[in-house]
Backbone as a ProteinNet text record, in pm:
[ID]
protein_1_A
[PRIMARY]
XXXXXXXXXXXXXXXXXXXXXXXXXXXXXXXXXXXXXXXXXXXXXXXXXXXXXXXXXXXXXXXXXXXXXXXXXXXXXXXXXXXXXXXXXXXXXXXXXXXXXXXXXXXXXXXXXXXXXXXXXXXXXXXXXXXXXXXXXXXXXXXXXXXXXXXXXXXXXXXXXXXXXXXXXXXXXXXXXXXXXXXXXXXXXXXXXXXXXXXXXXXXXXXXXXXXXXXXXXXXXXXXXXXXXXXXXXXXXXXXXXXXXXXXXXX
[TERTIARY]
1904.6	1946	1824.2	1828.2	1728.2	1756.5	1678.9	1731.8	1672.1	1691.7	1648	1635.9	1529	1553.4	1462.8	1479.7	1402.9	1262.6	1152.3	1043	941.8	1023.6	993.5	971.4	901.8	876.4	1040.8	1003.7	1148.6	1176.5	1237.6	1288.7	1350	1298.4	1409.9	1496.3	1620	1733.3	1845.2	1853.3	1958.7	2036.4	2172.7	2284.6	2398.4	2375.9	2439.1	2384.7	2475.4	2461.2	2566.5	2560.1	2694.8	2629.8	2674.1	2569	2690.2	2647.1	2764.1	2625.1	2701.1	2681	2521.3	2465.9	2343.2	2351.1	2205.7	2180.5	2030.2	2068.2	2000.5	1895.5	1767.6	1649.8	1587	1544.7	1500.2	1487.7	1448.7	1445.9	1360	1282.7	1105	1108.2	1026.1	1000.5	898.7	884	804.9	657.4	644	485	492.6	579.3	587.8	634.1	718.7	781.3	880.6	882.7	984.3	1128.7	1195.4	1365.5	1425	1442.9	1581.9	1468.9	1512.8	1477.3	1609	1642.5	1728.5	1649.6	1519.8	1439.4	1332.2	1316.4	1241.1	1302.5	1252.3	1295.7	1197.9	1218.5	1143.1	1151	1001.9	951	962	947.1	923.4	884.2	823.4	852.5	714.4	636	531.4	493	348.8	231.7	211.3	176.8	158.9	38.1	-12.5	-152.1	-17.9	-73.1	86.6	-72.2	-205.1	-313.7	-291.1	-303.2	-313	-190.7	-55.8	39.7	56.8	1.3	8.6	47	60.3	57.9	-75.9	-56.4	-189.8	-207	-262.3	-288.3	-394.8	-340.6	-408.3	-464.9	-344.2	-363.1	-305.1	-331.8	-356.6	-253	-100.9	-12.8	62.9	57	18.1	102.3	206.1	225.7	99.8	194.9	71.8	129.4	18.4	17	35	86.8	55.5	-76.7	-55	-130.8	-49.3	32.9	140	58.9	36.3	-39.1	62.6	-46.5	7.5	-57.2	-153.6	-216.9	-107.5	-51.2	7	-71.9	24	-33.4	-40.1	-143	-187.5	-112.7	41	106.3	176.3	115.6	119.9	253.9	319.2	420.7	379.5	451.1	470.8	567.4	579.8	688	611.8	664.9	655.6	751.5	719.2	829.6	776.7	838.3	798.9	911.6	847.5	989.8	967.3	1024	1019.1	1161.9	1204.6	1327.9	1287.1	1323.6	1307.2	1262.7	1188.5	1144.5	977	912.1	768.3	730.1	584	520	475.6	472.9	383.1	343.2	176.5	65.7	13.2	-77	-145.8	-356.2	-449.5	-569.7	-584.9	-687.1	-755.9	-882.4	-946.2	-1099.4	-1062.3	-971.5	-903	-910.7	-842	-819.4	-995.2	-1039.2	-1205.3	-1302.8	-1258.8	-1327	-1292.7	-1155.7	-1105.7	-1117.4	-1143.1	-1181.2	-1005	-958.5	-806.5	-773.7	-662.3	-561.9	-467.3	-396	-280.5	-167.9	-39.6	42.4	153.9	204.6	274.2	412.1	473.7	641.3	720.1	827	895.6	997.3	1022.2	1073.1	1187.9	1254.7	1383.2	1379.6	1346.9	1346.5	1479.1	1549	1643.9	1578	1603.2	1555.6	1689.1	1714.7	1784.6	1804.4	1759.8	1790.7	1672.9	1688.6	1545.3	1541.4	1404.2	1391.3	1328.2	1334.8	1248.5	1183.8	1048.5	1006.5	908.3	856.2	807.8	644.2	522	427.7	330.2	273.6	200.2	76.8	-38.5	-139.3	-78.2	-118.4	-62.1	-87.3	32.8	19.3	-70.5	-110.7	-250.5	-290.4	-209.4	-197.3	-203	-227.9	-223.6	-345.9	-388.4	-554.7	-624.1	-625	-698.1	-719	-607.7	-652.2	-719.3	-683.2	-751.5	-890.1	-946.3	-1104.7	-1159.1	-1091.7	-1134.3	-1051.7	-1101.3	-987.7	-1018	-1148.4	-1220.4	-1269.2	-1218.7	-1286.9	-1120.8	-1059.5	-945.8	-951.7	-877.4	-938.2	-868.8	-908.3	-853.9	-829.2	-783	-699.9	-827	-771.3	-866.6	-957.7	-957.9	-1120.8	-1058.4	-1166.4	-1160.8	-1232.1	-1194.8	-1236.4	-1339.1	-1458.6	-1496.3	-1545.1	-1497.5	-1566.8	-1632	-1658.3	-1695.5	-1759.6	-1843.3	-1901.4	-2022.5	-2129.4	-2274.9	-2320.5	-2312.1	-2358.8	-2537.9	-2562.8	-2704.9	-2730.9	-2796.8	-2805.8	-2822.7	-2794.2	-2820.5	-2687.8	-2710.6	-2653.3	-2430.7	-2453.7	-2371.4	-2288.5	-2398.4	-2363	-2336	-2203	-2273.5	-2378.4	-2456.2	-2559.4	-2500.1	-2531.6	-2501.5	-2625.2	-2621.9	-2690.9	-2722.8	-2680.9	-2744.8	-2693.8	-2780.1	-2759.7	-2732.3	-2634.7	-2531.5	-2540.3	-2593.4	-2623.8	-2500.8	-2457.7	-2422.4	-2439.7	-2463.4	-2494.8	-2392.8	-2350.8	-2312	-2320.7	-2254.2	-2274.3	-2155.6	-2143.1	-2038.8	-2038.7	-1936.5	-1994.8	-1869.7	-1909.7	-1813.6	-1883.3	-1806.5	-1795	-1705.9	-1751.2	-1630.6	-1710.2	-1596.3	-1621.8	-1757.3	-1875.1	-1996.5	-2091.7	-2106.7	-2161.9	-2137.5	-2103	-2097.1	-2233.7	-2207	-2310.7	-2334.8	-2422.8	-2402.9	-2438.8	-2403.2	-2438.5	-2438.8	-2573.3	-2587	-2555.2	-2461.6	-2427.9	-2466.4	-2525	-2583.1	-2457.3	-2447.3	-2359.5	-2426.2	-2470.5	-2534.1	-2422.2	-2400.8	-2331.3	-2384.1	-2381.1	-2488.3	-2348.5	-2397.9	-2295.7	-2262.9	-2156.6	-2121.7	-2141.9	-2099.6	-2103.3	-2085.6	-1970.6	-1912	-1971.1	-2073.6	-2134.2	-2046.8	-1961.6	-1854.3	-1889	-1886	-1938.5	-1798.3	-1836.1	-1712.8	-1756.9	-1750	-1798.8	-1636.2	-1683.2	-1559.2	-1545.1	-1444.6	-1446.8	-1536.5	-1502.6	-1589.8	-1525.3	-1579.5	-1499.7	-1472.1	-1399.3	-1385.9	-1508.5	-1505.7	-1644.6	-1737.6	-1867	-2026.7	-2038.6	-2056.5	-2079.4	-2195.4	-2310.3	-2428	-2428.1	-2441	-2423.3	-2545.2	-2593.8	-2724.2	-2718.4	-2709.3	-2730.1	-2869.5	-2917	-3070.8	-3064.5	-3177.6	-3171.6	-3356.3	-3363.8	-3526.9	-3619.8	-3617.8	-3762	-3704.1	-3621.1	-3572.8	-3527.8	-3564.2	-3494.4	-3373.8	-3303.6	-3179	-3082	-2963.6	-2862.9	-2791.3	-2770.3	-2730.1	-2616.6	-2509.8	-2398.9	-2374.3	-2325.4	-2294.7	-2105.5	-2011.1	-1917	-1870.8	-1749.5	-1719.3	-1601.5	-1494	-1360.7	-1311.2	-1196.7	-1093.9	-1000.9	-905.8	-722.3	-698.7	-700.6	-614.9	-692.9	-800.5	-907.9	-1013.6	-1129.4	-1283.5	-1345.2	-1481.4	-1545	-1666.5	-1683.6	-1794.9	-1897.6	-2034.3	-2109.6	-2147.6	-2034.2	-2018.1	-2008.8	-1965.3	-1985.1	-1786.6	-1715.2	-1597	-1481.5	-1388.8	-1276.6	-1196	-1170.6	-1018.3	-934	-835.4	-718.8	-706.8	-691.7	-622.5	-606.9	-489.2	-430.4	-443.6	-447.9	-504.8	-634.5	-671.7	-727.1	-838.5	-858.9	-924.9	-1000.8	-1142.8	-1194.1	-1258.1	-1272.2	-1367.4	-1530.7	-1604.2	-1736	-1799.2	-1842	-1896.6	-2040.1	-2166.8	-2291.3	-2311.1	-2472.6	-2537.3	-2668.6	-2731.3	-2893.8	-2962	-3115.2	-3226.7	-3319.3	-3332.4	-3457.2	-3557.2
-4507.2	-4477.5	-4429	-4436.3	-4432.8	-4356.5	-4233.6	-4156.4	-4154.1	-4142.7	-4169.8	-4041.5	-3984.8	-3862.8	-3934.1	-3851.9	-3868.3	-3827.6	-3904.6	-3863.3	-3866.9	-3907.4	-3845.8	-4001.6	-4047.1	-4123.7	-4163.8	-4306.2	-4304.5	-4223.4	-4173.3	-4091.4	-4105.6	-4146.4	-4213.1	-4049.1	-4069.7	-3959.4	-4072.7	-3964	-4047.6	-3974.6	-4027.9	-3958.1	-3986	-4092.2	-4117	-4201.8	-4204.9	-4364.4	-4380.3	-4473.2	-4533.6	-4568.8	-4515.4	-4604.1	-4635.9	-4728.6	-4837.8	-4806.2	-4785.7	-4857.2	-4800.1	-4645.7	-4613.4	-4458.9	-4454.3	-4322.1	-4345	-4290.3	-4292.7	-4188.2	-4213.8	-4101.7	-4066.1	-4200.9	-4147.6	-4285.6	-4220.7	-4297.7	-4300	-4398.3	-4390.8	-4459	-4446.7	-4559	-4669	-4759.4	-4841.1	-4783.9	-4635	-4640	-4526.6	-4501.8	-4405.6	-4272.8	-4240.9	-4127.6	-4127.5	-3964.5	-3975.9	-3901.7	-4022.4	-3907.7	-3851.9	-3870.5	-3806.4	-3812	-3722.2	-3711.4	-3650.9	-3714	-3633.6	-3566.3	-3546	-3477.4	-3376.6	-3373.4	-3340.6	-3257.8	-3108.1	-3088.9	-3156.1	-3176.5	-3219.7	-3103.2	-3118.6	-3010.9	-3083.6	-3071.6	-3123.5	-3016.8	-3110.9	-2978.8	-3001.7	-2930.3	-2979	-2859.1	-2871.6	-2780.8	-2744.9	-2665	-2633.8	-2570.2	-2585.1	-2503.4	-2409.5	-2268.6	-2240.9	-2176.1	-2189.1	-2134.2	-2257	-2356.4	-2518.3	-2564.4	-2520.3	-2595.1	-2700.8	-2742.2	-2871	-2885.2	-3013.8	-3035.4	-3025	-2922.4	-2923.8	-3052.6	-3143.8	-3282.7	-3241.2	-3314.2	-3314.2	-3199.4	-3113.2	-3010.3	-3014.3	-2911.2	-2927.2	-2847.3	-2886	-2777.5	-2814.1	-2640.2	-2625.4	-2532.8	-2522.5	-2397.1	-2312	-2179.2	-2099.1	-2054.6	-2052.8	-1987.1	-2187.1	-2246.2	-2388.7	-2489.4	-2618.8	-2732.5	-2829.5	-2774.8	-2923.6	-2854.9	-2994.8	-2981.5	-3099.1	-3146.5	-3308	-3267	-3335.8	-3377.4	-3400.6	-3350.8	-3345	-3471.4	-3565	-3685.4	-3635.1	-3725.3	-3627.6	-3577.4	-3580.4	-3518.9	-3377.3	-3376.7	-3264.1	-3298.9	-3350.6	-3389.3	-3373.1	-3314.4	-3384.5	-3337.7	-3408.5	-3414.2	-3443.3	-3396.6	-3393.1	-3364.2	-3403.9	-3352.1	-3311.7	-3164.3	-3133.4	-3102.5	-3078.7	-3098	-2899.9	-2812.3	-2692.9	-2670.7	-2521.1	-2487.6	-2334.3	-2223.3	-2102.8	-2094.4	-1994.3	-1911.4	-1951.9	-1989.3	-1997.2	-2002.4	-1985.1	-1922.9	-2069	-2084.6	-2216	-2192.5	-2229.4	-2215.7	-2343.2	-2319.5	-2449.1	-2400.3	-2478.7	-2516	-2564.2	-2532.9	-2667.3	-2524.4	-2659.9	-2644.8	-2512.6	-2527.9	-2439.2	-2313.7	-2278.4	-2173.9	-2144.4	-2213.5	-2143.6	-2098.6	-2173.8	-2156	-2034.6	-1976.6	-1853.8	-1778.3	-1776.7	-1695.8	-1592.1	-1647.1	-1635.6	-1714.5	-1653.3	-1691.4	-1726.4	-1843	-1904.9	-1781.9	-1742.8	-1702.4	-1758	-1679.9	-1766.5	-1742.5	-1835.7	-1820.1	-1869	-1799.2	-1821.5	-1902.1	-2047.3	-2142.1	-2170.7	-2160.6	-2222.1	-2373.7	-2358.7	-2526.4	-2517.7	-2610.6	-2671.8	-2858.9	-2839.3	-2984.6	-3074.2	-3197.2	-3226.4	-3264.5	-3149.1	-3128.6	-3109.4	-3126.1	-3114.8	-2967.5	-2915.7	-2801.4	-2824.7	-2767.3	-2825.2	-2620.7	-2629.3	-2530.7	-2561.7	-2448.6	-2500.5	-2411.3	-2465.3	-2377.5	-2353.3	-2250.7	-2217.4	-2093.3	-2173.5	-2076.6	-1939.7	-1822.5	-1709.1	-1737.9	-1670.9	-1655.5	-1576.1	-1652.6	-1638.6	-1502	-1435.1	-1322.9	-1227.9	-1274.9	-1171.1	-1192.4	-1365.3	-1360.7	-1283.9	-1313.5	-1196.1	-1082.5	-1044.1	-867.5	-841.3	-993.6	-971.9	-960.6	-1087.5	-1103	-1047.2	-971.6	-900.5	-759.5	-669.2	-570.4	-424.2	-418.3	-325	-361.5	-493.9	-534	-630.8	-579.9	-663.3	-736.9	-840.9	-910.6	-889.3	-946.8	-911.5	-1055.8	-1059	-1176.7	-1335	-1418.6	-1515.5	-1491.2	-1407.1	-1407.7	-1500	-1533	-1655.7	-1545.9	-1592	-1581	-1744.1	-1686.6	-1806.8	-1801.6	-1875.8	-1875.7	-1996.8	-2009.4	-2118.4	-2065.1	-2210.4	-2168.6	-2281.4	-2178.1	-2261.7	-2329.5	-2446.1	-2498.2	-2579	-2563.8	-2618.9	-2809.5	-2822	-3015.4	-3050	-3146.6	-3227	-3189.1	-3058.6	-2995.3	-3002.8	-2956.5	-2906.9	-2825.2	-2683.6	-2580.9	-2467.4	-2357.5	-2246.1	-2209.8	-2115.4	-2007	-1892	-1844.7	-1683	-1619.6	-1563.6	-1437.1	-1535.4	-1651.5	-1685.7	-1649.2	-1701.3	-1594.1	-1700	-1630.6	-1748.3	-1625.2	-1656.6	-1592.9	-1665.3	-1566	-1649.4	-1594.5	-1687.4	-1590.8	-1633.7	-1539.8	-1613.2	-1530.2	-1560.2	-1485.8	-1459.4	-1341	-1298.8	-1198.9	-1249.9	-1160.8	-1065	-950.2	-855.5	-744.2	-664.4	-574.6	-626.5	-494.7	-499.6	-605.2	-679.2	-763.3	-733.1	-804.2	-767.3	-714.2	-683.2	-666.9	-712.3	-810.3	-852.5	-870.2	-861.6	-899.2	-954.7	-986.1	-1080.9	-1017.4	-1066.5	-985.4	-1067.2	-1045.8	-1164.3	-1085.3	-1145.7	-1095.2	-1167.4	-1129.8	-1205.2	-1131.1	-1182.6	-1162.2	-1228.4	-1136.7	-1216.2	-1145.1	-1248.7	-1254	-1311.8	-1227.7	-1260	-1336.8	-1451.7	-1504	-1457.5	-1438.2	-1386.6	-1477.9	-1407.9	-1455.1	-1670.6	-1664.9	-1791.7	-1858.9	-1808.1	-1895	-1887.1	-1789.7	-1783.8	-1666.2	-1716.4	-1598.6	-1566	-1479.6	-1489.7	-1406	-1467	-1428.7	-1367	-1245.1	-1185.9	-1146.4	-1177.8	-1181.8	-1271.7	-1417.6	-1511.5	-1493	-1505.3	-1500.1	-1682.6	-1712.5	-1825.2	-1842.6	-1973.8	-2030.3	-2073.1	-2084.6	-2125.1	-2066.4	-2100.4	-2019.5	-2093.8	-2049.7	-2114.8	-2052.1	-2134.8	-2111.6	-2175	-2096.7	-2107.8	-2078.5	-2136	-2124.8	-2116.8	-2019.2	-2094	-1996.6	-2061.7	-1972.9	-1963.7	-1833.7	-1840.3	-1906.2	-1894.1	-1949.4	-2107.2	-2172.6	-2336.4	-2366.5	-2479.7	-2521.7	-2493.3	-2435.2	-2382.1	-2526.1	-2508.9	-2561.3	-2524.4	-2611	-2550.8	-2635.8	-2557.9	-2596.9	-2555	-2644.5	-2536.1	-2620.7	-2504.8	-2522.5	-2442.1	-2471.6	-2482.8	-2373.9	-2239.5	-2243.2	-2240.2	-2292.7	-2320.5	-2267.6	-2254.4	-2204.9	-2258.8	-2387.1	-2533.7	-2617.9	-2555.5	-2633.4	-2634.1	-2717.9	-2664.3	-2798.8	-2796.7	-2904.6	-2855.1	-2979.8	-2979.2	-3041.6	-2990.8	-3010	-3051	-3057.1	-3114.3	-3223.5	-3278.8	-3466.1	-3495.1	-3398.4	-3407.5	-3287.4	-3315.5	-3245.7	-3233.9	-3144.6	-3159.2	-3044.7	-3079.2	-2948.6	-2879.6	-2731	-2674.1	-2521	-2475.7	-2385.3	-2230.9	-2259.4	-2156.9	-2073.1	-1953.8	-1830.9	-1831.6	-1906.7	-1932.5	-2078.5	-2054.1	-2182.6	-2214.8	-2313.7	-2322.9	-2394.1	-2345.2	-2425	-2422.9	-2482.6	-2519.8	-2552.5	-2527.5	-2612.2	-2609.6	-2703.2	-2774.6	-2743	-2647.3	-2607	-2630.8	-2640.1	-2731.4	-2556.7	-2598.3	-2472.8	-2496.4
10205.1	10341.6	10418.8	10523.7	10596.4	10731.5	10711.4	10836.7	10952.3	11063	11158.8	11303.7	11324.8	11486.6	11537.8	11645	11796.7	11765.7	11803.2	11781.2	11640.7	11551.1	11420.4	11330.9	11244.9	11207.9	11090.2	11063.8	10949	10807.8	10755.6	10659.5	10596.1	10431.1	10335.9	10257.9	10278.6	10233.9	10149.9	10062	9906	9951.6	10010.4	10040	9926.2	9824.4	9699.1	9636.6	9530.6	9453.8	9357.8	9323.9	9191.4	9071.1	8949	8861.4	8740.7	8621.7	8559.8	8450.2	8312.1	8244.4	8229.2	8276.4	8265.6	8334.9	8326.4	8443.4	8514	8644.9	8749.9	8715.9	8677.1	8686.2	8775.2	8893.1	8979.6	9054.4	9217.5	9308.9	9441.4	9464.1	9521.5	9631.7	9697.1	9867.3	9761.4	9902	9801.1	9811.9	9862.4	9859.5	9764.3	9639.2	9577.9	9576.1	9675.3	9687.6	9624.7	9550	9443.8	9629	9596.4	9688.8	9622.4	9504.8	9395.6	9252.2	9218.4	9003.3	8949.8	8871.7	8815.2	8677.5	8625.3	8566.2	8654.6	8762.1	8849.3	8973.4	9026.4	9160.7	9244.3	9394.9	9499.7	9606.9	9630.7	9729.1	9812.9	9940.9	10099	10189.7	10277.2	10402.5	10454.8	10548	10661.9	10658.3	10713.3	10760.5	10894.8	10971.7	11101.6	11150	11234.6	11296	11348.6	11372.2	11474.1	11584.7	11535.2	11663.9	11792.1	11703.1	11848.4	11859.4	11813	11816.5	11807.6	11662.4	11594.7	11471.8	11410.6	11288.4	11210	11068.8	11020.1	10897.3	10959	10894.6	10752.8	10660.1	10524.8	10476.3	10467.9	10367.9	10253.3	10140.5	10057.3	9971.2	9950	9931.5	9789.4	9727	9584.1	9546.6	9444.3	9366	9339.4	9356	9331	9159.9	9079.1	8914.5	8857.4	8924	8837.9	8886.6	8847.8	8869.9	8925	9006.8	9089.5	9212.5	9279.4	9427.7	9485.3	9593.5	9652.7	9838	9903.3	9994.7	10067.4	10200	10352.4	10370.1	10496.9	10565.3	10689.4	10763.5	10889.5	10954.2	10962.9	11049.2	10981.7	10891.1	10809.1	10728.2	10673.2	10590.5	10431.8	10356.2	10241.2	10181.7	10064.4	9953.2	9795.6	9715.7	9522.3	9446.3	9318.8	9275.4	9137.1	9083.8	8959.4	8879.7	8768.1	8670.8	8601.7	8754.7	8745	8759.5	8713	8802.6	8808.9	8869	8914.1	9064.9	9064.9	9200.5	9185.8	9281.2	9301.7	9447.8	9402.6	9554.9	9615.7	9717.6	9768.6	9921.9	9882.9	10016	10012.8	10041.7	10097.6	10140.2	10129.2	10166.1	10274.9	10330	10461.2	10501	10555.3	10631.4	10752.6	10813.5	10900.6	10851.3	10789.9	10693.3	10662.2	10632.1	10599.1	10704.7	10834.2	10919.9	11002.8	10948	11029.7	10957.4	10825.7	10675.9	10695.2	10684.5	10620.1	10502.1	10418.1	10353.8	10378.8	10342.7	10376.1	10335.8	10431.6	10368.7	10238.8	10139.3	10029.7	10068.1	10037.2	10087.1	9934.4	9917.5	9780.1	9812.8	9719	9714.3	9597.6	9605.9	9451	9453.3	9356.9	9296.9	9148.7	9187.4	9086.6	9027.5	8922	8872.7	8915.5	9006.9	9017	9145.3	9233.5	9355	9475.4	9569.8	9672.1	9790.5	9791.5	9855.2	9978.7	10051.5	10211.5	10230.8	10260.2	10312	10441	10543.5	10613.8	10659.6	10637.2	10585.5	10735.2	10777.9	10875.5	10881	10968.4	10985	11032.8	11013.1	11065.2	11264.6	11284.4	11430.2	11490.4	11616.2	11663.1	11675.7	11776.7	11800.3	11691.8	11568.5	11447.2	11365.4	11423.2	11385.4	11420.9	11586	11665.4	11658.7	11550	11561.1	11400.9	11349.3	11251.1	11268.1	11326.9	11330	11451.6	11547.5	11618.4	11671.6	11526	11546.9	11589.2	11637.8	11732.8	11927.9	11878.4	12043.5	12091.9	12114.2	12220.7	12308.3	12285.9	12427.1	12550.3	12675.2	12812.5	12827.5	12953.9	13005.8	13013.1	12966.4	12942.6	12881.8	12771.6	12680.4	12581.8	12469.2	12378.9	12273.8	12176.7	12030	11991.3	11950.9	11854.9	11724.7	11625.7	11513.3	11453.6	11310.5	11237.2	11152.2	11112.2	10946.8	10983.3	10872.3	10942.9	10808.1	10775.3	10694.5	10672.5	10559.3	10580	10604.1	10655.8	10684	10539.9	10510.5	10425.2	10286.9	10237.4	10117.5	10149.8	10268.9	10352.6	10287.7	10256	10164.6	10280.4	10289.4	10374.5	10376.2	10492.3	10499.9	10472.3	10401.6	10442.7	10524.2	10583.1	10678.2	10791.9	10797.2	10952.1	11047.8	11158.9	11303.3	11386.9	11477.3	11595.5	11717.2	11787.9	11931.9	12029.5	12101.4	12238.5	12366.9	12419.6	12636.7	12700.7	12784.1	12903	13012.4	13124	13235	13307.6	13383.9	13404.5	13569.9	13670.9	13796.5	13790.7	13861.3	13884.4	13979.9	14013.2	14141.3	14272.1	14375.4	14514.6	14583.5	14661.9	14744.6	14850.7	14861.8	14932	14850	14743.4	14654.4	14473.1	14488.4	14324.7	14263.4	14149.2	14077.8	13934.7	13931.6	13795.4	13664	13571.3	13431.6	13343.3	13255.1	13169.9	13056	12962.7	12809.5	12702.3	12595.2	12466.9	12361.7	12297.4	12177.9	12018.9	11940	11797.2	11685.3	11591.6	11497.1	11386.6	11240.3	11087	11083.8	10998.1	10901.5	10771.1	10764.2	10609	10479	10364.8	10238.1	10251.8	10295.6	10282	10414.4	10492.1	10595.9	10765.5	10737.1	10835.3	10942.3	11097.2	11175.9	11307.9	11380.4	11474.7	11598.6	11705.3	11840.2	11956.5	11957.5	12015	12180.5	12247.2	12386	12464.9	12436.1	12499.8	12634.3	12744.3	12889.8	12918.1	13056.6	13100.4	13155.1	13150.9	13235.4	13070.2	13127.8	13029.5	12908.9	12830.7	12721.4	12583.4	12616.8	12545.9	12355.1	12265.3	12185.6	12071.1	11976.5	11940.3	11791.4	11666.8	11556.7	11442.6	11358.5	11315.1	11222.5	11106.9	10985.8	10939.6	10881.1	10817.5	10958.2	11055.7	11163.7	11161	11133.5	11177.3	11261.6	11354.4	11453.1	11471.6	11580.6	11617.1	11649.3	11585.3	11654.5	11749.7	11844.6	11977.8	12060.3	12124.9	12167.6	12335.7	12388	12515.5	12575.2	12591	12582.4	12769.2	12835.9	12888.6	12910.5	12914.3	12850.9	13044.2	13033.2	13134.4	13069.2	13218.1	13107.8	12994.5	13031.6	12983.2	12886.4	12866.9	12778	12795.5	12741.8	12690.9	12763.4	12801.4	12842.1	12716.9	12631.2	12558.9	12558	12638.7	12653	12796.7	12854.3	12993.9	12986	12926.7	12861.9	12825.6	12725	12706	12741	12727.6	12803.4	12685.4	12665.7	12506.3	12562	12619.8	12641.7	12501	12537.3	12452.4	12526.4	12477.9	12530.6	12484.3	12328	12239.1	12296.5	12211.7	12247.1	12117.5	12028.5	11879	11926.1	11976.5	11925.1	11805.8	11754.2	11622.4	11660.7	11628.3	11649	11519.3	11434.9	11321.3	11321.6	11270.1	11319.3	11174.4	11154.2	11087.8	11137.5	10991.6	11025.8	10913.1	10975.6	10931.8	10909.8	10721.9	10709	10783.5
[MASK]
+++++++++++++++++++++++++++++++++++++++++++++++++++++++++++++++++++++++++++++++++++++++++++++++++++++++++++++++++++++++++++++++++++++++++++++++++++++++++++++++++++++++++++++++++++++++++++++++++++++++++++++++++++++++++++++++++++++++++++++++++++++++++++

């Protein structure tokens, strides 16, 4: 049977079967999905950015204490099936998750062999990043958070201790007298190569990566309400308060 919503791609669901003369073990799409085991429970269920309000495409979701995994399709979907029954934890991996240097939260799942479980897995909410990775400096109305992870060219191993500068500029005072103020912001990269720039304002924001005396990598980003101009060249809406910037440096 084949289920069908609004929006949502097609969905094979075993709403029965009849069997003669045998038993039914199990039952697959033709690209290998187990729908039914009758030796096996089936996990299901989807991934979420809940920072960009998206699907988190091709992650990586795993019992926790075993070796049953199975790779999300980009719209963050998946399904497995193991031949468990009890209570277990299940999280999930991704690049995301490293670049915000969080842990996935674990959520407890019942699995029956026989039968199918649906859970539904998500980055922590934004508003709870933020105070994670910036939990001395608050932000004000339209500031941005940025982070990432600085990897070396070629190896594309983290740095640890490299340095990510950012400027920008900023006017304020009473009408007839404003004035401008230029702000630098430097941030070491940690252990795992991961840095984080706190209270980016709207508007310009120049961004500068470099390790040991090497040519700097360098970014210059844009923030609007509604989204980012990168480089002055592209436009990507996004609504979120978490950007990610990632670079690539040359000893």
């Amino acid at each position: 049977v084949v289920y069908r919503d609004t929006g949502r791609m097609p969905e094979p669901r075993v709403l029965g079967f009849r069997q003669r003369g045998g038993q039914v073990l199990s039952i697959s799409t033709t690209r290998g999905t187990v729908v039914y085991s009758a030796r096996q429970a089936i996990l299901e269920g989807a991934v979420y950015d809940s920072t960009r309000g998206s699907a988190l495409g091709r992650a990586t979701v795993f019992l926790v204490g075993t070796t049953d995994s199975v790779r999300a399709d980009e719209q963050g979907a998946f399904s497995f099936a193991v031949p468990r029954d009890g209570t277990y934890g299940v999280s999930f991996r991704h690049p995301r998750l490293d670049s915000l240097g969080v842990v996935a939260p674990t959520t407890d799942v019942v699995l029956r062999v026989g039968s199918r479980s649906t859970v539904s897995l998500a980055v922590p909410p934004e508003a709870r990043l933020i105070q994670s990775l910036c939990p001395d400096e608050p932000l004000r109305t339209g500031e941005r958070v940025i982070v990432g992870v600085v990897r070396e060219h070629g190896s594309g191993r983290p740095v640890p201790g490299a340095r990510v500068e950012s400027h920008w500029q900023t006017v304020g005072g009473a009408r007839g007298a404003l004035q401008s103020v230029e702000s630098l912001v430097r941030s070491v990269a940690d252990s795992a190569g991961r840095y984080v720039i706190c209270r980016a304002p709207l508007g310009l924001v120049r961004l500068r990566a470099s390790i040991d005396g090497g040519p700097p990598a360098e970014a210059v980003y844009r923030f609007a309400e509604e989204g980012v101009w990168l480089n002055d060249d592209r436009y990507r809406s996004f609504a979120g308060r978490i950007w990610t910037v990632d670079f690539t440096v040359r000893r």
